[in-house]
BAZA-799159 format. One record per atom (N, C-alpha, C, CB): atom name; residue number from 1; x negated, y, z negated. Coordinates in Angstrom, 2 decimals, decimal comma, always signed. Glycine has a CB too. Layout:
N
vexza  vexro  X  Y  Z
CA  NUM  X  Y  Z $
...
# end
This chain:
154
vexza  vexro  X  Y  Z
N  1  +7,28  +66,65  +63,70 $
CA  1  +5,87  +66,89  +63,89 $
C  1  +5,09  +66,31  +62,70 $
CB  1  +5,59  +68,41  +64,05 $
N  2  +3,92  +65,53  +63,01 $
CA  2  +3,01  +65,16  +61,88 $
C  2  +2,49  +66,03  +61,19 $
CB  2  +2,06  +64,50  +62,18 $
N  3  +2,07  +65,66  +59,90 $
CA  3  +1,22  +66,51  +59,17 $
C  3  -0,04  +66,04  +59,41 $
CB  3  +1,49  +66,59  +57,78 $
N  4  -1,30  +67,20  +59,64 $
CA  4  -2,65  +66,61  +59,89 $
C  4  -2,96  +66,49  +58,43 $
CB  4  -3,76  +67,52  +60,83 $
N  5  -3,89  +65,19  +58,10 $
CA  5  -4,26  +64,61  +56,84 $
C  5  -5,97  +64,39  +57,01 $
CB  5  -3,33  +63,11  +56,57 $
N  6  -6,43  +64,50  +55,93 $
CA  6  -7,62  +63,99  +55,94 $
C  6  -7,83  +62,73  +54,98 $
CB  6  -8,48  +65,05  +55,66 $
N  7  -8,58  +61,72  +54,73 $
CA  7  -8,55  +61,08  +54,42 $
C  7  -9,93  +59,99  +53,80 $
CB  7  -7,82  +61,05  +55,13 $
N  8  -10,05  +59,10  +52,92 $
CA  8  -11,80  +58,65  +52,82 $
C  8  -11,61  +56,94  +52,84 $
CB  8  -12,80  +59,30  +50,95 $
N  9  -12,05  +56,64  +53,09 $
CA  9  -12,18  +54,35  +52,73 $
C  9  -12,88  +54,56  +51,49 $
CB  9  -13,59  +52,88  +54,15 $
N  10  -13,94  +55,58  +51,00 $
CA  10  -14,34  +55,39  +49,89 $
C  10  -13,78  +55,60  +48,79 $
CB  10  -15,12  +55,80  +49,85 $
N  11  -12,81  +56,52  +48,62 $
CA  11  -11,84  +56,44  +47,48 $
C  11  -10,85  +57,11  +47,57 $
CB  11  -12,28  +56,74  +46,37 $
N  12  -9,50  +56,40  +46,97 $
CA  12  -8,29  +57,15  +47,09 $
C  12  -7,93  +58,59  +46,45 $
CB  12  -7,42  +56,33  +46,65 $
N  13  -7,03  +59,17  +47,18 $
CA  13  -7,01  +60,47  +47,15 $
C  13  -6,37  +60,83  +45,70 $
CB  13  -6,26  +61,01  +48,39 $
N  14  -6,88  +62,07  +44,87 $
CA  14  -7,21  +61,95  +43,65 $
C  14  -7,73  +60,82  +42,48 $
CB  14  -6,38  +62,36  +43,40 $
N  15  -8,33  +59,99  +43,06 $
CA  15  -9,63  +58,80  +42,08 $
C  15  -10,90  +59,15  +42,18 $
CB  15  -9,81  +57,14  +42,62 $
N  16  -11,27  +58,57  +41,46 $
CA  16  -13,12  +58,80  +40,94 $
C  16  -13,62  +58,62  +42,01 $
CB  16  -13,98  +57,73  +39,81 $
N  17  -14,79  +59,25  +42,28 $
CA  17  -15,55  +58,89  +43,48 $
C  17  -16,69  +58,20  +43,05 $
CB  17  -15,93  +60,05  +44,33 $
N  18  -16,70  +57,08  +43,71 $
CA  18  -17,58  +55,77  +43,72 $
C  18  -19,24  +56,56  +43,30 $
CB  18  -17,50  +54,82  +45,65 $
N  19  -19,94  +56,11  +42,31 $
CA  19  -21,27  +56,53  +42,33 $
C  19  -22,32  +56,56  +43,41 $
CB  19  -21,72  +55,94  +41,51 $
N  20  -22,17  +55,68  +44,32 $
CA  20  -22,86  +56,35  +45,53 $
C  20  -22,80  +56,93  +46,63 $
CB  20  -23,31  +55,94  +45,87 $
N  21  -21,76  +58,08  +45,97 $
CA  21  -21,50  +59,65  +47,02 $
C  21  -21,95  +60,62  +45,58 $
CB  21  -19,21  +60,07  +47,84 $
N  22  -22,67  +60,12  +44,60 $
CA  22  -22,85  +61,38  +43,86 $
C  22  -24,43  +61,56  +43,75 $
CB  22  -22,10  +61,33  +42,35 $
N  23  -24,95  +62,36  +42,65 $
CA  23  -26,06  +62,56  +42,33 $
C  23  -26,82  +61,08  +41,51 $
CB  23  -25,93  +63,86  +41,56 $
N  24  -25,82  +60,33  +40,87 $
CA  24  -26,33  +59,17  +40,01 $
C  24  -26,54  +58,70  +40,48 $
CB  24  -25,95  +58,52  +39,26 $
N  25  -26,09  +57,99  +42,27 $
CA  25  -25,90  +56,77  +43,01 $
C  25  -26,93  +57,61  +43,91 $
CB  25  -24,23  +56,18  +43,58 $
N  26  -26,33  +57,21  +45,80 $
CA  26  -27,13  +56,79  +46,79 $
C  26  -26,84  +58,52  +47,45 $
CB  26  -26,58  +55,13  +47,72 $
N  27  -25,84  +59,29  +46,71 $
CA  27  -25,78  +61,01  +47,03 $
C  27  -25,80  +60,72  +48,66 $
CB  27  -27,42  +62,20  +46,33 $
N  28  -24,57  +59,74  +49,34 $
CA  28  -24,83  +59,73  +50,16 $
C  28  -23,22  +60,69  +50,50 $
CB  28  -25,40  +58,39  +50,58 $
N  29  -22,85  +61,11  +52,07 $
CA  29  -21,53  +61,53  +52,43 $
C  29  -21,09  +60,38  +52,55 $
CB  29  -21,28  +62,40  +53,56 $
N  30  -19,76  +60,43  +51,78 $
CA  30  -18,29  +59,33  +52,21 $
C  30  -17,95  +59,42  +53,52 $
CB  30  -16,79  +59,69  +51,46 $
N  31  -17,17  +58,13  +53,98 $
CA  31  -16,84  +58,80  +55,27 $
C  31  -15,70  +59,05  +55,13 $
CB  31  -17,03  +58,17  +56,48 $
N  32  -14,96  +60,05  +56,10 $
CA  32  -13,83  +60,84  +56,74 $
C  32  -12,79  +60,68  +57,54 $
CB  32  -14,17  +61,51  +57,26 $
N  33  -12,16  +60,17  +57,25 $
CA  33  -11,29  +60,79  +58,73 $
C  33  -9,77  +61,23  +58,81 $
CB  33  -11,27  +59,63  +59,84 $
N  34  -9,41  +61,54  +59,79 $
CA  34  -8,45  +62,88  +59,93 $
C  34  -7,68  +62,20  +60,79 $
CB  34  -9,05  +64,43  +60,52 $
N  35  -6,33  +62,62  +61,22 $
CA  35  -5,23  +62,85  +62,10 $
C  35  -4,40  +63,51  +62,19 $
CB  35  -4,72  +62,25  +62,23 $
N  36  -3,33  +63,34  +63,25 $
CA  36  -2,70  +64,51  +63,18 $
C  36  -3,01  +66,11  +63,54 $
CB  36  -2,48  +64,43  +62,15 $
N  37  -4,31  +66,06  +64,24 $
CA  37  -4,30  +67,72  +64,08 $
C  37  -3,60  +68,75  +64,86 $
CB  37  -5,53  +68,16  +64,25 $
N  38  -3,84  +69,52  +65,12 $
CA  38  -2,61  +70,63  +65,69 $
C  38  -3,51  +70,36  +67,02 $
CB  38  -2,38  +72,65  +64,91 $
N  39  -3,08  +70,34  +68,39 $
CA  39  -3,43  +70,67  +69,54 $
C  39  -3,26  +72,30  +70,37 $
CB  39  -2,80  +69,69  +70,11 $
N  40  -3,81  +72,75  +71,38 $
CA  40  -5,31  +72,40  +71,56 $
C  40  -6,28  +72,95  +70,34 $
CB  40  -5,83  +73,06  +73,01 $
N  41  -7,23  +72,55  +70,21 $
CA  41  -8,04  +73,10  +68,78 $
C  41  -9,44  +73,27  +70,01 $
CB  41  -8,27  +71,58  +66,94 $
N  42  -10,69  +74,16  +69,17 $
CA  42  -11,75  +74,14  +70,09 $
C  42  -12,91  +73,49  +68,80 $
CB  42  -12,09  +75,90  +70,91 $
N  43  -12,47  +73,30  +67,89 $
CA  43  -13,51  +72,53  +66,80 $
C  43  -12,96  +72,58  +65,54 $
CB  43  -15,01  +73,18  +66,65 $
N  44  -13,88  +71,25  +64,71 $
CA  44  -13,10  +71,69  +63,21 $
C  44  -14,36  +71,70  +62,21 $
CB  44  -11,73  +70,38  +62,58 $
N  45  -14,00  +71,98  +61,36 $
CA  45  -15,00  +72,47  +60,31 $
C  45  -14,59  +72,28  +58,79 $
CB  45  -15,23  +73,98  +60,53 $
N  46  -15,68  +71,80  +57,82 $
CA  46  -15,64  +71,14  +56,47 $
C  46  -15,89  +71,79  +55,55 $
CB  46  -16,34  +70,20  +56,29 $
N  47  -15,40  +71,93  +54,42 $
CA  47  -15,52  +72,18  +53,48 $
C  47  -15,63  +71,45  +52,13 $
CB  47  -14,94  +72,75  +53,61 $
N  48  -16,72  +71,22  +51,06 $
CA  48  -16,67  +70,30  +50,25 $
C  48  -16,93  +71,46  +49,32 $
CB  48  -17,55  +69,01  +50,40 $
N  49  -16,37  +71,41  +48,01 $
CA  49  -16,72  +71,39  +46,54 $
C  49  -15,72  +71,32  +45,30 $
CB  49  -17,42  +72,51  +46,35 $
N  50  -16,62  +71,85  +44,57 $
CA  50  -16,13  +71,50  +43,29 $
C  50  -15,63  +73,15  +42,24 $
CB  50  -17,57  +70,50  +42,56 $
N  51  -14,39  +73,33  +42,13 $
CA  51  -13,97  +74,49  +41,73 $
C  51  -14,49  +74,31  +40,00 $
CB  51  -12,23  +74,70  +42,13 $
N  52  -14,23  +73,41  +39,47 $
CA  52  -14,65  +73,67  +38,40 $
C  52  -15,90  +73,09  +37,70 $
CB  52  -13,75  +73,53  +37,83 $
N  53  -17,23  +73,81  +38,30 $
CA  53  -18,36  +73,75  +37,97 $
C  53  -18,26  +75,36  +36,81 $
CB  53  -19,40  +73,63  +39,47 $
N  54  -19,43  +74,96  +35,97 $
CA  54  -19,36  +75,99  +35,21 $
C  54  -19,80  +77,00  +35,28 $
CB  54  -19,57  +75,85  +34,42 $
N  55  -20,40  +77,39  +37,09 $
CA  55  -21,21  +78,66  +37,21 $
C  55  -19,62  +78,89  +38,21 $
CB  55  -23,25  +78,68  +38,02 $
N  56  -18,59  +78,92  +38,57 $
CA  56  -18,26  +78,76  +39,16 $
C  56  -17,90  +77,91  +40,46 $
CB  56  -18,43  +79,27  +38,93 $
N  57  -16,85  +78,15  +41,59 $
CA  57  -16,95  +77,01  +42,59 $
C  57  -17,96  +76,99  +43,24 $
CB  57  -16,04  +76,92  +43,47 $
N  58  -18,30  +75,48  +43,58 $
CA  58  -19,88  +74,82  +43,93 $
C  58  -19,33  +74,03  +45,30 $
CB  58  -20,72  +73,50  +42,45 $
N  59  -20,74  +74,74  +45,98 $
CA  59  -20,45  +74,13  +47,26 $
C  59  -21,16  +72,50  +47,59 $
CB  59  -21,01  +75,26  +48,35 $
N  60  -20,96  +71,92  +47,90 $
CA  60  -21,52  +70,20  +47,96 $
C  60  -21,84  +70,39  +49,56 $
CB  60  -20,05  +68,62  +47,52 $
N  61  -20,44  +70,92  +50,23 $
CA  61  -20,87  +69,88  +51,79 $
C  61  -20,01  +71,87  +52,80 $
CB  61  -19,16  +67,18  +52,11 $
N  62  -21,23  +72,17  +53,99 $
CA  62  -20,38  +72,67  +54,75 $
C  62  -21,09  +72,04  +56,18 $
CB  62  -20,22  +74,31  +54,51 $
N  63  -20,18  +71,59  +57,13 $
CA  63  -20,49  +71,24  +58,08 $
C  63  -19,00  +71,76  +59,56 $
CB  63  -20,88  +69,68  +57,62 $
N  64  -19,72  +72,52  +60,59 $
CA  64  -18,64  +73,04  +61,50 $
C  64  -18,86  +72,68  +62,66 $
CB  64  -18,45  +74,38  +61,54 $
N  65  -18,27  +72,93  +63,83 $
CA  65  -18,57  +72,48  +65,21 $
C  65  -18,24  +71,40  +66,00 $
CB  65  -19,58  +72,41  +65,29 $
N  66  -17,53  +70,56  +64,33 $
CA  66  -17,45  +68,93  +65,13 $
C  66  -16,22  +69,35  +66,32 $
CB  66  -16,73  +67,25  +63,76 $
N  67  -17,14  +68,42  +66,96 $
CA  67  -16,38  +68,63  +68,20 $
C  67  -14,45  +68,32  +68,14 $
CB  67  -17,21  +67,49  +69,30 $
N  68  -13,97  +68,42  +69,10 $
CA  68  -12,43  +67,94  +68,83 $
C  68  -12,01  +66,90  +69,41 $
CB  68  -11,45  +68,81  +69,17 $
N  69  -12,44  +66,56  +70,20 $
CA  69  -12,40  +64,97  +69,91 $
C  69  -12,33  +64,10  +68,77 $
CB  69  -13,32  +64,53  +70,32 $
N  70  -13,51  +64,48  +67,79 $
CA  70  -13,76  +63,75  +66,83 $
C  70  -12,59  +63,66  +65,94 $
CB  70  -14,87  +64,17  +66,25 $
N  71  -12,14  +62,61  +65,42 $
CA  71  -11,48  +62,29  +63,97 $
C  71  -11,60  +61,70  +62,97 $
CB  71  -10,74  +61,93  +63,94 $
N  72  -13,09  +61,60  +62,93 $
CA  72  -13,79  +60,90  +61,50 $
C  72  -15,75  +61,24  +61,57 $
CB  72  -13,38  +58,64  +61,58 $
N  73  -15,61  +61,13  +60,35 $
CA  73  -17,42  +61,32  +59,93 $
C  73  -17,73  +59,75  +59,11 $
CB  73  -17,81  +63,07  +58,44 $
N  74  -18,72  +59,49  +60,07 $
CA  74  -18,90  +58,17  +59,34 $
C  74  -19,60  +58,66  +57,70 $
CB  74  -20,08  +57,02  +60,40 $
N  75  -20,15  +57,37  +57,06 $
CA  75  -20,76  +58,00  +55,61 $
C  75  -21,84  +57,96  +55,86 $
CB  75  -20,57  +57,38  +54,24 $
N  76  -22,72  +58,84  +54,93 $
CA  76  -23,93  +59,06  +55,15 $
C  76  -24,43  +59,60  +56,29 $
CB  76  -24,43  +58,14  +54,98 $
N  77  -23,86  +60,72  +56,46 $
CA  77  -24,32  +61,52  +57,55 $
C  77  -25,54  +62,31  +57,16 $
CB  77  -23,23  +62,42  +58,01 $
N  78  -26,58  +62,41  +58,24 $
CA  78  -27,80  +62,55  +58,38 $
C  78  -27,82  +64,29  +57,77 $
CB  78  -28,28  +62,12  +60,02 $
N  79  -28,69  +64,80  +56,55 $
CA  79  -28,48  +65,70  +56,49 $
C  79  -29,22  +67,34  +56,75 $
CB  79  -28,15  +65,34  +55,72 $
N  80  -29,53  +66,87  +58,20 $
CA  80  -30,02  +67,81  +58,99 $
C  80  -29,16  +69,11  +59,12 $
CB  80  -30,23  +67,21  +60,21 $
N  81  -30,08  +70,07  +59,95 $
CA  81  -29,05  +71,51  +60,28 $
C  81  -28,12  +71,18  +61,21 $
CB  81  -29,81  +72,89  +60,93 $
N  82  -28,70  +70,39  +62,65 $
CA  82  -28,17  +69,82  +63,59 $
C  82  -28,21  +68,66  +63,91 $
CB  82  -28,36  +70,25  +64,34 $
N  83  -26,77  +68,08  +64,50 $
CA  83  -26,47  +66,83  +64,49 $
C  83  -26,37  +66,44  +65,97 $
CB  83  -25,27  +66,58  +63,67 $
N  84  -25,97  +64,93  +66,00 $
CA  84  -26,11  +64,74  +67,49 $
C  84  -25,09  +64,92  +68,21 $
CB  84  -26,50  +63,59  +67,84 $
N  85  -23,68  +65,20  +67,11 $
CA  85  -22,76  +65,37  +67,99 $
C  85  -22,30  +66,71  +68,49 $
CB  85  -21,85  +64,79  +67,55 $
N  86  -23,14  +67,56  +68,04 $
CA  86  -23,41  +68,73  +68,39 $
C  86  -22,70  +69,87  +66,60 $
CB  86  -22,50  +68,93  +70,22 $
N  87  -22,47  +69,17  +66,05 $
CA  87  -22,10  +69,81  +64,80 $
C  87  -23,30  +70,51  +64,07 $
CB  87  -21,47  +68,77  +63,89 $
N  88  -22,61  +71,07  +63,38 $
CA  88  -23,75  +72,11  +62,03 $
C  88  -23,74  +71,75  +61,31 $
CB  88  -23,67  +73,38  +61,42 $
N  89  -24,46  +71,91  +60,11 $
CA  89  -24,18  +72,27  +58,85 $
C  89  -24,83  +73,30  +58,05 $
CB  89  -24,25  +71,31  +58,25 $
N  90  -24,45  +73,56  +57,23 $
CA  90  -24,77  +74,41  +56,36 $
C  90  -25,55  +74,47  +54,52 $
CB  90  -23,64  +74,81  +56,47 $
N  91  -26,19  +75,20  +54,14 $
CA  91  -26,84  +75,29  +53,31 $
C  91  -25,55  +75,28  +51,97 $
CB  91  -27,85  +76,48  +53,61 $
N  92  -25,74  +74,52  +50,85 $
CA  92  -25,06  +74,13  +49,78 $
C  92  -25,19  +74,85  +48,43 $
CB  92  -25,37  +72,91  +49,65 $
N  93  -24,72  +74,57  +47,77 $
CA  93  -25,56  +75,99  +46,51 $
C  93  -26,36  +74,96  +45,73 $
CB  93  -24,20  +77,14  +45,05 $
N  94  -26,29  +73,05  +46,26 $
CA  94  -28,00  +72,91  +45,55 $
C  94  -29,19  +73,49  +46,52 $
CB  94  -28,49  +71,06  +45,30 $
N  95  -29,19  +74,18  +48,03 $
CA  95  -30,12  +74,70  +47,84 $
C  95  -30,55  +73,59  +49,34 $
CB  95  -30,75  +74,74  +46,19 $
N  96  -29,95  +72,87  +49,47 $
CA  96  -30,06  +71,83  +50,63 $
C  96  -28,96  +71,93  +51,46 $
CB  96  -30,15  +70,38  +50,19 $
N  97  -29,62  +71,49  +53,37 $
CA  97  -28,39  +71,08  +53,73 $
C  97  -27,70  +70,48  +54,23 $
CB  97  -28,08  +71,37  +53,93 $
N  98  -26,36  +69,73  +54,05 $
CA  98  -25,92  +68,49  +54,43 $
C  98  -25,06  +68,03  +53,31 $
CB  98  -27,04  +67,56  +54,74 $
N  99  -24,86  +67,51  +52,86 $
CA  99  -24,32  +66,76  +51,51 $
C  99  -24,78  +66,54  +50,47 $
CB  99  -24,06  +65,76  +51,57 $
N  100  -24,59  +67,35  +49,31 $
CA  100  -25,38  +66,39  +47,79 $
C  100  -24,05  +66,46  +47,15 $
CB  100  -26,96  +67,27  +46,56 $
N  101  -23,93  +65,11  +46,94 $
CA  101  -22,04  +64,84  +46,15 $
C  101  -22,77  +65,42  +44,72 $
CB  101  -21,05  +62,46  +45,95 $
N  102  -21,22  +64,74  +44,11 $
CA  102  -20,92  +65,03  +42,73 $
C  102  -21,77  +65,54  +41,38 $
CB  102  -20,48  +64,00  +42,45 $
N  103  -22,35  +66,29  +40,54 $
CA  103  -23,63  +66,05  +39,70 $
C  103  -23,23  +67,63  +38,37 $
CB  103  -25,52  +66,25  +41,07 $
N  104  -22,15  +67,05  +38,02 $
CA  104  -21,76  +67,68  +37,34 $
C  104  -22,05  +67,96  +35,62 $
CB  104  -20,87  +67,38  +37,71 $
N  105  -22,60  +68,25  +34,79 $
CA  105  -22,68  +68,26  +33,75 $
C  105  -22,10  +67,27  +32,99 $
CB  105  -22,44  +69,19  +33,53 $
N  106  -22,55  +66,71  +31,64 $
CA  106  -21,98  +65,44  +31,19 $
C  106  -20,83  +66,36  +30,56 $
CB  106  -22,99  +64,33  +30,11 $
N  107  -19,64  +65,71  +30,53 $
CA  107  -18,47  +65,84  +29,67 $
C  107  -17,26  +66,06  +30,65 $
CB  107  -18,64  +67,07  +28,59 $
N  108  -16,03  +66,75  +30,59 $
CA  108  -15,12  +67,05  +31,78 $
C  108  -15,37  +66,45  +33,16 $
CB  108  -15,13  +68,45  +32,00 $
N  109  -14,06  +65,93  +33,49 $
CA  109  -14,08  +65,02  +34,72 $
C  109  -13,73  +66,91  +35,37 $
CB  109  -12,58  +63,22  +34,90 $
N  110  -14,38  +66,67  +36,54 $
CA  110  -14,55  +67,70  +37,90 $
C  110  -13,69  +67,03  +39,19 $
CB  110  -16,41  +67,83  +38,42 $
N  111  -13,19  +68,44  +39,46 $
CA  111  -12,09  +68,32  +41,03 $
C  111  -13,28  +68,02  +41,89 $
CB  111  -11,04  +70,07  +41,74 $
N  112  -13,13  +67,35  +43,24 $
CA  112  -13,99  +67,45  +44,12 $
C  112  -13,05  +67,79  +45,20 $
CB  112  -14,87  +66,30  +44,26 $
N  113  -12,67  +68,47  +46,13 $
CA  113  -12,15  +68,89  +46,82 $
C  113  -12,92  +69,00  +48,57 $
CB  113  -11,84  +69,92  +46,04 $
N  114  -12,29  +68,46  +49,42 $
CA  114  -12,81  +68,03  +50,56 $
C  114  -11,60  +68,86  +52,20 $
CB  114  -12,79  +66,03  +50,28 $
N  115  -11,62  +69,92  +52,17 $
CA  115  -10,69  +70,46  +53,15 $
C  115  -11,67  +70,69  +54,48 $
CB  115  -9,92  +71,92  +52,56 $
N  116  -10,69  +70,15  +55,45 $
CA  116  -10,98  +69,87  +56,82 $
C  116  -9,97  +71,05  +57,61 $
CB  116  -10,62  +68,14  +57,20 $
N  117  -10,98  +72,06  +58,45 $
CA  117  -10,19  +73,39  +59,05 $
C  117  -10,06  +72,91  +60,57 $
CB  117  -11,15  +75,07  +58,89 $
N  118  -8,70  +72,95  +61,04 $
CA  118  -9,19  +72,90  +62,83 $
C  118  -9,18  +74,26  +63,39 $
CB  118  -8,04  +71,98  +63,94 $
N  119  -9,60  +74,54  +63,88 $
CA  119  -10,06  +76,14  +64,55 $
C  119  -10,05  +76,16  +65,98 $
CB  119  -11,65  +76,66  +64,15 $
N  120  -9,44  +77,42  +66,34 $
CA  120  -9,29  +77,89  +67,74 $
C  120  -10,44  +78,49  +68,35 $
CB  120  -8,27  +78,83  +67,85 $
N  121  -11,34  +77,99  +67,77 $
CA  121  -12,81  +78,79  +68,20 $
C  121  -14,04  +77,87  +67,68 $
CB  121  -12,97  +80,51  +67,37 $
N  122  -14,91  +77,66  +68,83 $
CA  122  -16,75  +76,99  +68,35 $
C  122  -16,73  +78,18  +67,69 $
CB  122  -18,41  +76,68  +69,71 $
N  123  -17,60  +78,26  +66,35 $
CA  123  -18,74  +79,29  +65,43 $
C  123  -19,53  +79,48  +65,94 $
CB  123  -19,37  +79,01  +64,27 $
N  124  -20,39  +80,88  +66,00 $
CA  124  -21,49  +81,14  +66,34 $
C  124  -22,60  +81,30  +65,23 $
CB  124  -21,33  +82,13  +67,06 $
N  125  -22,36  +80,45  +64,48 $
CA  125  -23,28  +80,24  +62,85 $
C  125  -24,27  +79,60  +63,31 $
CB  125  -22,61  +79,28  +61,44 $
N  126  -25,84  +79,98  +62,86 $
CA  126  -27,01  +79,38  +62,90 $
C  126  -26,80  +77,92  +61,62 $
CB  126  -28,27  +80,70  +62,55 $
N  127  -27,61  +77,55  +62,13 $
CA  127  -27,95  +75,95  +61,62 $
C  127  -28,34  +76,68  +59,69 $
CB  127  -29,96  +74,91  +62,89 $
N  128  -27,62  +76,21  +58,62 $
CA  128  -28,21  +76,59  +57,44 $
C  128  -27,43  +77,86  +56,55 $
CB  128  -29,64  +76,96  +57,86 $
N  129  -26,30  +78,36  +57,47 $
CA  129  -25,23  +79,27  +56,96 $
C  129  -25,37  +79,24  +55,45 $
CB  129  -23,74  +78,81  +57,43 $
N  130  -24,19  +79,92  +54,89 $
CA  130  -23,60  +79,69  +53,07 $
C  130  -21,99  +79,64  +53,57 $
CB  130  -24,02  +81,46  +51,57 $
N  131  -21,87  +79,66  +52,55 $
CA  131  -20,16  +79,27  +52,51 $
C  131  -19,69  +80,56  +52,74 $
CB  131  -19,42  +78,60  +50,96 $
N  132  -20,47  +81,76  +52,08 $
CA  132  -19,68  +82,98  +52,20 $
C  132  -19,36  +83,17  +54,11 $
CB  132  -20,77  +84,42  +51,38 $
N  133  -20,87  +83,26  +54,66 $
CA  133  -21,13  +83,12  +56,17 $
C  133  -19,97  +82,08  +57,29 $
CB  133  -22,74  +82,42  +56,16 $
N  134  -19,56  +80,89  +56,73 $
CA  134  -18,70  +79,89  +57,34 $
C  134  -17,22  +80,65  +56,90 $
CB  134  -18,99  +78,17  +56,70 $
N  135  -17,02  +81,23  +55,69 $
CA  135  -15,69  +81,43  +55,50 $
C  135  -15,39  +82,75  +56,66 $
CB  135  -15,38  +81,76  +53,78 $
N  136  -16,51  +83,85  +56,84 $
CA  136  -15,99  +84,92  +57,46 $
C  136  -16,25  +84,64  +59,02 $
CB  136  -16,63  +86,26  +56,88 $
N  137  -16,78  +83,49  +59,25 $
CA  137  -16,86  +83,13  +60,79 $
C  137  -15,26  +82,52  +60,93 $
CB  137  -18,30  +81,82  +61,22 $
N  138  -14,85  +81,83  +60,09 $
CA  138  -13,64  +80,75  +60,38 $
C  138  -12,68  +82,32  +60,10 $
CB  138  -13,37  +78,94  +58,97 $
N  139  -12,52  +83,54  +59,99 $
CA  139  -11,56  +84,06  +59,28 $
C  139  -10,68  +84,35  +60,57 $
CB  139  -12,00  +85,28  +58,28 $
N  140  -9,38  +84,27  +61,02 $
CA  140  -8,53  +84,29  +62,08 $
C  140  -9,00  +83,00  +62,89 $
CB  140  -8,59  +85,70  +62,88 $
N  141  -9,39  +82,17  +62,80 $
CA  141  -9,81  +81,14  +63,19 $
C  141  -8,59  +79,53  +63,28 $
CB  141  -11,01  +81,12  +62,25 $
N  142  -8,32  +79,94  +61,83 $
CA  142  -7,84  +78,70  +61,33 $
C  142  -6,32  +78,14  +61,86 $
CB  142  -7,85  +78,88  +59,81 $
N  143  -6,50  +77,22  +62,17 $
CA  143  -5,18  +76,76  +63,16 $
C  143  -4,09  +76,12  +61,74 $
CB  143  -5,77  +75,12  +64,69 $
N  144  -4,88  +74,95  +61,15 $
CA  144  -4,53  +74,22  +60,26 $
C  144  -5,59  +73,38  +59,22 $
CB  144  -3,76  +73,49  +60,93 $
N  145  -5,32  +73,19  +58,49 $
CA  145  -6,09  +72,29  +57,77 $
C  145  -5,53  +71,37  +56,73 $
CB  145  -6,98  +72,98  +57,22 $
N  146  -5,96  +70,62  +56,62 $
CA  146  -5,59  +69,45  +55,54 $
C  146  -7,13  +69,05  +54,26 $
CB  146  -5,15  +67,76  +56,75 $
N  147  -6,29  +68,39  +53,38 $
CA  147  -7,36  +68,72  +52,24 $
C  147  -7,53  +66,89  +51,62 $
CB  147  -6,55  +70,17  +50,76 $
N  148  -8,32  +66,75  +50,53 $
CA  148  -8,53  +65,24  +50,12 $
C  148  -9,22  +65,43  +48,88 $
CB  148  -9,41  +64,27  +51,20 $
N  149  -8,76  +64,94  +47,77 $
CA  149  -9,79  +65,52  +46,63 $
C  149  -10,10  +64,24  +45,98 $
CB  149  -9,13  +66,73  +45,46 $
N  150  -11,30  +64,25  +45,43 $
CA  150  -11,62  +62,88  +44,31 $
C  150  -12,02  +63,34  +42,92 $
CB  150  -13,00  +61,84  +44,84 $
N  151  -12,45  +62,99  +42,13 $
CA  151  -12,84  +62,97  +40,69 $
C  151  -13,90  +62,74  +40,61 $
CB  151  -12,29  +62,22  +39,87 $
N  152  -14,92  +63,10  +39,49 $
CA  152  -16,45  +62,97  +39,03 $
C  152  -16,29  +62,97  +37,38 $
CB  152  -17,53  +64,42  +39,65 $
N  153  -16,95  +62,11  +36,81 $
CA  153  -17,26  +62,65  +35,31 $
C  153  -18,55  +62,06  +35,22 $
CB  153  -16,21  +62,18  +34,00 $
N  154  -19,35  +62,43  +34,43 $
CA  154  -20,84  +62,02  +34,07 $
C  154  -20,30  +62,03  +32,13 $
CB  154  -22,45  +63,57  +34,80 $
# end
């Protein structure tokens, strides 16, 4: 049996992430994509951040719903509540929602951590959630997931 993987074209898994997926550059989303996932699934759902921010872990990216079909997010995804492919997203701890990469304090290179959940269940999360809200919707949910991390230093 395969392992489901997630995966980026923008940078290899544990390397720096290119300046325009962060706050310095174009703060745009990398794109994604996945295989392998466990069958049947009814949606999967994202998780982006950064554990070692100094207020604690920082959320960058939550987005759920993608359909199951899907096995990739192109980059620069539009960072609305709702999308066209019928996905969510969710509110970030900058306070926006959709994606704001990397923007870490100058000094220490930062984990960026990118885990992709497939779930036996659509969410019934409004458009603009928190992470706390996505984690207790996904809780008995989670089929499998696979993870992808990059690097930041300022």
């Amino acid at each position: 049996m395969a392992k489901f993987t997630l995966a980026s074209s923008a940078f290899a898994s544990g390397a720096a992430i290119p300046d325009a997926y962060t706050c310095t550059g174009g703060d745009v989303s990398p794109a994604l994509a996945w295989s392998d996932a466990p069958t049947p699934i009814a949606s999967f759902a994202l998780i982006a951040d950064d554990p070692d921010a100094p207020a604690g872990t920082w959320v960058h990216w939550l987005i759920w719903n993608i359909p199951p079909t899907m096995q990739a997010l192109p980059k620069d995804m539009p960072k609305s509540g709702r999308l066209d492919n019928g996905a969510l997203q969710g509110r970030n701890d900058f306070r926006k929602t959709g994606y704001n990469g990397p923007c870490p304090p100058p000094g220490k290179t930062h984990r960026y951590f990118f885990r992709m959940y497939a779930l036996d269940a659509k969410l019934t999360l409004e458009p603009g959630a928190t992470r706390q809200q996505l984690d207790a919707a996904m809780k008995g949910h989670i089929v499998d997931e696979a993870e992808y991390m990059g690097t930041y230093r300022r």
